[in-house]
N, C-alpha and C positions, 0 to 999 in steps of 0.2 A: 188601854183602860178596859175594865171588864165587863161585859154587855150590859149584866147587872146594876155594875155602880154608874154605867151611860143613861138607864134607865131613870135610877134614882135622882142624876143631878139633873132631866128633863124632866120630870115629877117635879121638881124643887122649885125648879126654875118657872116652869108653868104657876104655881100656888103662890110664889113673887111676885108673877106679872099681873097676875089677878086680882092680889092683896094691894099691888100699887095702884091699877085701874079704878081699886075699889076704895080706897082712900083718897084719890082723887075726886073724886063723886062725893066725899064727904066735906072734905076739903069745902069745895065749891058750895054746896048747903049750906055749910050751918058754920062760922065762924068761932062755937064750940069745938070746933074740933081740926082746931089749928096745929093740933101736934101731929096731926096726921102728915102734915109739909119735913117735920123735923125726919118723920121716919121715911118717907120718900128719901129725903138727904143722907140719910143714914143708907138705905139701899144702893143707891149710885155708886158705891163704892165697893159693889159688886166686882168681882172677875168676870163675873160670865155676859159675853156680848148682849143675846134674850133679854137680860137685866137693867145693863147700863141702858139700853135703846127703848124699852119701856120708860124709865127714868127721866132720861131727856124730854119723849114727846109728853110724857105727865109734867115735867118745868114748864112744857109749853104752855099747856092746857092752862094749868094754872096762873103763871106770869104774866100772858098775854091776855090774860081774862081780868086780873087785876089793875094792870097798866089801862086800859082800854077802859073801865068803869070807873079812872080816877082813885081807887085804893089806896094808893102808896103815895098820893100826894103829901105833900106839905108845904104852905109859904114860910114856916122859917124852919131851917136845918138845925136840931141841937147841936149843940159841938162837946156839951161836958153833962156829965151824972143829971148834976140840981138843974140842969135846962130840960132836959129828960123828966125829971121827978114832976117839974113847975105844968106840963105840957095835963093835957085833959086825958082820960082813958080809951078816949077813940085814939088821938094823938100818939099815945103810947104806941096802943095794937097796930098803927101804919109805923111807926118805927119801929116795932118790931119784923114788920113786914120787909122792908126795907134791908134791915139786918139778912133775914133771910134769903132774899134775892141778892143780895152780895155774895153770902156764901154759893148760892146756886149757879151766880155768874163764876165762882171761880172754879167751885168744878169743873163748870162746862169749860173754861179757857183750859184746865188741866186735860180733858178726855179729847181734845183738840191735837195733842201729843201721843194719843193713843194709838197701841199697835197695830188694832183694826178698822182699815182705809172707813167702816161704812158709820164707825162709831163719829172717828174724826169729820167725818162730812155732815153726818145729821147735828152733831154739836157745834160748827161752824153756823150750817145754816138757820139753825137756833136763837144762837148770839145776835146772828143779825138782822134775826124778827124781829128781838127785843130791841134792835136799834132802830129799826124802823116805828116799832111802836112805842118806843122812847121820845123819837122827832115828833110823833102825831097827837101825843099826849105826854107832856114835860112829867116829870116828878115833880117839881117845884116851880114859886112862883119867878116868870122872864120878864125885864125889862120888853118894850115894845121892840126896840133893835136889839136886842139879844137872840142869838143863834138856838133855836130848841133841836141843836144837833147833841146827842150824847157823848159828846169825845174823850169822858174819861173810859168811860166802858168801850168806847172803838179803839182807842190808843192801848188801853192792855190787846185786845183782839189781835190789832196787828203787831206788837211787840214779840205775841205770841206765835204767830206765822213766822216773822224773822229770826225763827231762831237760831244760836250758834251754835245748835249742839245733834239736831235734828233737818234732818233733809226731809224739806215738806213742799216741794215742786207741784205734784199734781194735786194738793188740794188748794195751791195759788191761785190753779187753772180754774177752779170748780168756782174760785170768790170772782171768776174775773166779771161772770154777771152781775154781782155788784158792783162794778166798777163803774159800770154803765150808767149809776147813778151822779149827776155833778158832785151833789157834797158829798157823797163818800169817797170816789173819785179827789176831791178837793184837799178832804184828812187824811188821807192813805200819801198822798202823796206828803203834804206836806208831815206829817208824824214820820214816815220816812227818810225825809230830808234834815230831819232834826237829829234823828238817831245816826245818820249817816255821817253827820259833821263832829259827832261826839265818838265816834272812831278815829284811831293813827291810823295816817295813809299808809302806813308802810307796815304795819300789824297784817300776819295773812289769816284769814276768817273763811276758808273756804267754803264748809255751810252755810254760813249766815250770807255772805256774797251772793252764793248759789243762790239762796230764795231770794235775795232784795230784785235779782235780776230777773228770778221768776214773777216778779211784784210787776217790774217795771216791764217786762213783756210781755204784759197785759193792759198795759193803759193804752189809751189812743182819746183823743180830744176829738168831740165834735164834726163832722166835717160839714160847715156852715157859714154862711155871709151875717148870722144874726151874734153881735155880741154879747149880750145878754142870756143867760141859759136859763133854762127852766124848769131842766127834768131831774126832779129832788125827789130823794127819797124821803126824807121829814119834813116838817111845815115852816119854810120861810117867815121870817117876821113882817107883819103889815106896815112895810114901808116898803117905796118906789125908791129908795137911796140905794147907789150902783155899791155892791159890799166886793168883797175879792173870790169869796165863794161863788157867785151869780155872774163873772163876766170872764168873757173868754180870753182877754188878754193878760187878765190875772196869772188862772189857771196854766197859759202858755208858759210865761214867767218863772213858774210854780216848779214846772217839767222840764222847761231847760234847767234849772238850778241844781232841780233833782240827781239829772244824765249828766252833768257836769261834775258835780259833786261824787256820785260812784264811779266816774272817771279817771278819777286822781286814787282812787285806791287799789293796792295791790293784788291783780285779781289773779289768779292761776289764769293756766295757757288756754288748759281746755274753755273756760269761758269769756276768755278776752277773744278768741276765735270767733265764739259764737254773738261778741258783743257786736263785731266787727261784719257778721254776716247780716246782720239784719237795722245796723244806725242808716242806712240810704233812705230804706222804706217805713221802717217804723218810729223812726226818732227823729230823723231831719223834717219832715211835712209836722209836723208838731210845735219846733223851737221857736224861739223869738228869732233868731240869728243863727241858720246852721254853721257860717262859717267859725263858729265858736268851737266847732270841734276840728279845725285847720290845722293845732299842734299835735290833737292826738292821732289824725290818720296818717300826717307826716311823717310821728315820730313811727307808727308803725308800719308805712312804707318804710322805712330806711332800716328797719329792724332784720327783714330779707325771711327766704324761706316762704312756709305758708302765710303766716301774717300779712307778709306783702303782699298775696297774691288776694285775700280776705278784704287787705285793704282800700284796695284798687277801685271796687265799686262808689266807694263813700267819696275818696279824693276824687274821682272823674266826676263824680254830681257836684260837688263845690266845683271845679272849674267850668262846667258847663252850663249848670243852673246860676250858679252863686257870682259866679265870675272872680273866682279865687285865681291869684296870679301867680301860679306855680312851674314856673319856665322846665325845669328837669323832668318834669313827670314823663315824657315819653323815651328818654337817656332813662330813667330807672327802670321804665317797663319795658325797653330792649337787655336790660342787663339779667332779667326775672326768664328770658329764651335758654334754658339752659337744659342738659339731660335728665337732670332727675325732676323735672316739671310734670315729665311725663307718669311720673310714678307715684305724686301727689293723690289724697283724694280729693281735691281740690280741682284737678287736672279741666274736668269739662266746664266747671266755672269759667278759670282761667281763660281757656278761647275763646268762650261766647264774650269777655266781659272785652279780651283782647281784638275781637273781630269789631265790635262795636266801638273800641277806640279809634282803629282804621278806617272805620265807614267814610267815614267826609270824605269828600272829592275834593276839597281844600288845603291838603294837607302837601306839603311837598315833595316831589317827587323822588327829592335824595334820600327821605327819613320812610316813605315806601320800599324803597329799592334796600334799604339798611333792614328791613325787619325780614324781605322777601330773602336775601341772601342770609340772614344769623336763621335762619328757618331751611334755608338748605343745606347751609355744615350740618345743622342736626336730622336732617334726613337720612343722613349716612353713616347712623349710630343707633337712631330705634327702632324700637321692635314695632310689625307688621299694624298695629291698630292704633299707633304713635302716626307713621305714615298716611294713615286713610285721613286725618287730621289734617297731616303740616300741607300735605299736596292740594286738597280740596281751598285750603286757607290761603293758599298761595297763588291758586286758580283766580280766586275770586279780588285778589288785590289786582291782579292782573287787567280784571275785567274793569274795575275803578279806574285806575291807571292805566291809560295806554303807552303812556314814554315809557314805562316800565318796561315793556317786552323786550330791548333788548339785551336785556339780561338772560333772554332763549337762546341755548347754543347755537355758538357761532364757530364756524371750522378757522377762521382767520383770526381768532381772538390774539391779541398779542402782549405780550408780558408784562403783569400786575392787574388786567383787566378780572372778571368776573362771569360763571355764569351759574345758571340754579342748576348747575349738575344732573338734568333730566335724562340725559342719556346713559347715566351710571344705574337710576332708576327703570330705565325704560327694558332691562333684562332682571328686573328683580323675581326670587321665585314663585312669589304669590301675585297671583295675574293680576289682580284687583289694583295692588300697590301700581303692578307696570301698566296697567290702561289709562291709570289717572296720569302717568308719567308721560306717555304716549300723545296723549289728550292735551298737554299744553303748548305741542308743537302744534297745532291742528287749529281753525278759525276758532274765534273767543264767542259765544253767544252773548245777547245782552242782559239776561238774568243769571243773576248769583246761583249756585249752587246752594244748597241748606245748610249747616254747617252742625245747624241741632241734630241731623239723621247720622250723625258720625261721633257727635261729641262722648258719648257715653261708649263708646265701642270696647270690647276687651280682648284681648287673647283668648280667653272659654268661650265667648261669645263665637268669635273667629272659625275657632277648632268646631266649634261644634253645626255652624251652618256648613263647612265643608264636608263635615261626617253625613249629614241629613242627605249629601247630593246624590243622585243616581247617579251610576257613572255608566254607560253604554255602552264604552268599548273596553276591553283587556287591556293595560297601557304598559304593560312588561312583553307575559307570553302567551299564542293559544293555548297553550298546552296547561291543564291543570295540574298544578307541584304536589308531589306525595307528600312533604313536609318542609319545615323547617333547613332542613339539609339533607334533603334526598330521602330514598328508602334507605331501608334497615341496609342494605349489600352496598351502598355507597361509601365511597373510602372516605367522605370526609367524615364519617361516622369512626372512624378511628380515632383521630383526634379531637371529639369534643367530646362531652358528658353532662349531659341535659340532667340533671337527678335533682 
């Protein structure tokens, strides 16, 4: 664009923002000059960012100014023309207001879609002033038990986050502070759960998925002995009667149904992975009943590959918190000891989550001595920071178990018996691999090894603290080499051709 005409639409756009600020001010004065609103309306449908973001905080100024002095009330809603006609002239101007604000609530749901992150966020946070100052001051007249929560205006809001067509993750993230509130907390969930059952499980919605899961990895309940909740963003009705919005086992109810319900739907891998990485900590302290989710980590242990290995934290909390009775799980998490475990990026997961299965000192010592020995066939297959792994891990089952030791080479072993191969190790070329090989013939200490100072370990990582090392001595010859293959007069210079 040419400086010129960058000029001109900064000129332009300044004499808009001004023309809007300054009709807002009229706005607010003098309800002569109502059409001032229409022409705001008329501007928001600007291109230009300066525009639309003048626009919105002018809907603010204006809407929240209205809602808060009562404005746009009414106790009875027209529904047709002659209800309309029959009404008084004030009557009229707040249904006309009212009109207004409908239109203003759907642009702002529309700029919510928009392609710049600052437009979408200031128009979210908008929407849900006007919800706030929707709860604190109704439009219209509420029974004494009736909820002054605005749920038809939250329900477009989040229909509009979940969308199928639009990836809208990190402005999920920006709503998650309202979350924080019970009742919106309360309708988010449940308008989610509505929409969620009004999907085929078996229809793939990858975006729309994507956000509901962005939705729901932002909720968390409470953490409290009081059932009752309190902390509401709009105004409770004056009654002490326990409703399902106000109590915590509602709410709970509310959330397993939720998590259960987008569990049966067909989700792609990448985010079944990730549902998978965080149901121990973020979904099960929530449920009514975690073992509700027994069939889905089953069925994805037995799915194999990363899944299983994803899965492994969830099933281990169901049998050890929940007292789920799953006799195979430690036969499936010996069959998961395989080579390309190591090549996972899951890989460091996996051990810490597998070390922590083997902690107990209760555990017997033949299904010890089986995962110590399927850990030493595979020592004799991977690469160097594979090793720094299975040996430290194998160390410290050691030090658990002491009947285990003599699985330590034995010169007398005799035919079919077993041992951890330590002396095939104990000449391997990277010294590191053979000290730890060395080290399991030698007395056991009583404290474990770390197992976290190794889990992340790589091959570049490897290579490159060996590059770092001083080396002190010449480990070939004294003599410094003219090159590659001698000087220029040497005959092996006949035979090659460096070019």
């Amino acid at each position: 664009m040419p400086s010129n005409t960058r000029k001109d639409v900064k000129f332009s756009n300044k004499n808009e923002i001004k023309s809007i600020k300054s009709k807002t001010k009229e706005f607010l004065c003098d309800r002569k000059n109502a059409n001032c609103l229409v022409d705001i309306i008329s501007l928001s449908e600007s291109e230009e960012e300066e525009v639309i973001l003048a626009c919105i905080r002018a809907f603010y100024n204006i809407f929240s100014n209205l809602i808060t002095h009562g404005s746009m009330y009414l106790e009875r809603i027209p529904t047709t023309k002659d209800d309309v006609e029959d009404l008084s002239s004030e009557e009229q101007y707040r249904c006309w207001l009212r009109e207004r604000y409908s239109d203003v609530s759907q642009r702002m749901l529309e700029l919510i879609t928009h392609q710049l992150s600052t437009v979408q966020e200031l128009a979210l946070c908008t929407l849900m002033k006007f919800v706030a100052a929707e709860g604190q001051n109704p439009l219209r007249k509420l029974s004494e038990k009736h909820l002054a929560f605005p749920a038809v205006l939250f329900e477009k809001l989040l229909l509009t986050l979940l969308s199928e067509e639009i990836e809208l993750r990190p402005l999920i993230v920006r709503f998650q502070e309202f979350l924080e509130y019970d009742d919106v907390r309360y309708y988010a969930m449940k308008i989610a759960h509505k929409v969620l059952k009004e999907k085929p499980n078996h229809e793939q919605l990858d975006i729309y998925h994507g956000n509901v899961y962005a939705l729901l990895e932002q909720l968390s309940l409470p953490a409290t002995d009081e059932e009752k909740l309190i902390n509401f963003m709009t105004k409770m009705p004056d009654t002490n009667a326990s409703l399902k919005i106000n109590t915590l086992r509602d709410q709970k109810k509310l959330f397993t149904s939720l998590w259960l319900e987008f569990l049966r739907k067909r989700l792609p891998t990448s985010l079944y992975k990730k549902v998978l990485v965080i149901l121990h900590d973020k979904v099960m302290p929530y449920m009514t009943s975690p073992l509700l989710l027994s069939d889905f980590l089953t069925e994805s242990y037995n799915i194999g590959g990363a899944v299983s290995l994803l899965a492994l934290n969830g099933l281990f909390m169901l049998i050890h918190t929940y007292n789920l009775d799953y006799p195979d799980f430690y036969k499936k998490l010996y069959a998961l000891f395989e080579p390309n475990v190591f090549h996972v990026k899951y890989r460091a997961r996996f051990f810490h989550l597998a070390d922590l299965f083997l902690t107990s000192t209760h555990l017997p010592a033949y299904l010890v001595a089986a995962f110590a020995k399927r850990l030493s066939r595979l020592a004799l297959t991977v690469p160097p920071c594979g090793l720094l792994i299975i040996l430290p891990f194998i160390y410290n089952l050691l030090i658990r178990h002491p009947s285990c030791r003599v699985l330590i080479h034995r010169p007398d072993t005799t035919k079919g018996e077993f041992t951890l191969l330590e002396n095939t190790l104990q000449n391997h070329y990277h010294h590191e691999v053979a000290m730890w090989a060395r080290k399991i013939e030698q007395p056991f200490p009583k404290l474990e090894f770390p197992l976290a100072d190794v889990l992340d370990l790589t091959t570049d990582q490897m290579i490159e603290k060996e590059m770092k090392k001083k080396i002190k001595e010449v480990p070939v010859t004294f003599e410094a080499p003219y090159g590659l293959l001698g000087n220029k007069e040497h005959r092996l210079q006949d035979y090659w051709a460096l070019e």
